[in-house]
N, C-alpha and C positions, 0 to 999 in steps of 0.2 A: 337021708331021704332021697331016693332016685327019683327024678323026673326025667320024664318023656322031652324032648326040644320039639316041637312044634313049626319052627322054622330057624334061621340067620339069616337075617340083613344087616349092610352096610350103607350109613345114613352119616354122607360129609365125615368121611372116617373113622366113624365110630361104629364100631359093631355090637348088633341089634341081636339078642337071642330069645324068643320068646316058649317059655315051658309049659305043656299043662301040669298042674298040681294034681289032679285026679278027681280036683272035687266039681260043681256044676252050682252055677247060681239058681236063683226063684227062676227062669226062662227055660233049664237046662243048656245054657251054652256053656265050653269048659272054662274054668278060672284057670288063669294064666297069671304066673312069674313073668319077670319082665328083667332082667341083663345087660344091661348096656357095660361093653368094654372097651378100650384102647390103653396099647401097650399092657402094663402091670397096672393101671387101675379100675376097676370096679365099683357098679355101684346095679344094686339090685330093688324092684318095687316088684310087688303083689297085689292081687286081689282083681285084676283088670277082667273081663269076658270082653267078646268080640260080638258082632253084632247078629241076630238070627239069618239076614240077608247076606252072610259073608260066613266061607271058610273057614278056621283060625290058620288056617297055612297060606290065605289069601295075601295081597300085597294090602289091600287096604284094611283088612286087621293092624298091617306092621306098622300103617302110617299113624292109625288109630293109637296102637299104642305106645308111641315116640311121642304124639303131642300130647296126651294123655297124661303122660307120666312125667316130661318136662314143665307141665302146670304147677307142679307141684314147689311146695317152698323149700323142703330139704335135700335139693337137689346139689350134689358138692359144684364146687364151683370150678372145676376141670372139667365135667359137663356140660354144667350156665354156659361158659365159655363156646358151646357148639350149640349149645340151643336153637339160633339163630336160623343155622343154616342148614338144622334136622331139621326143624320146621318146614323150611321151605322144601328143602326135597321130598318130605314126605307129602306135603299139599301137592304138589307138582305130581310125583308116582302116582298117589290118589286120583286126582285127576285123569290121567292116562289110563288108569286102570277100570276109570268109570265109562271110559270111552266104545 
């Protein structure tokens, strides 16, 4: 399956790539893959859209879906471990960006 990258960011060392899939929710905003990598490991979420008031190539998409997707319970724990401080940079970026 080829997708589209939509954007990369880098969130407390960890790189953020967010895909469209191709497809569109009940809103028509596009449903986005979601990537988080560093070094050799990986770990991928789905299903996320961005909000009607925002880009998806926007920064607060990106923050949007960093805390979004670290909510989540099957998050490996090589991730857990930066959760913390994805968090807070993306609230911080967000921030800034609403400015």
């Amino acid at each position: 399956m080829i997708r589209d990258i939509v954007q990369v960011r880098r969130f407390a060392g960890v790189t953020v790539t967010l895909f469209a899939t191709g497809a569109m929710d009940w809103r028509g905003q596009t449903v986005m893959d979601v990537r988080f990598s560093k070094g050799r490991k990986r770990w991928e979420t789905g299903g996320l859209a961005g909000s009607p008031m925002h880009a998806d190539d926007n920064v607060v998409t990106a923050c949007a879906a960093v805390t979004l997707s670290l909510s989540q319970d099957d998050v490996p724990a090589w991730l857990a471990a930066h959760r913390e401080a994805m968090e807070c940079e993306a609230m911080d970026r967000e921030e800034r960006a609403r400015r």
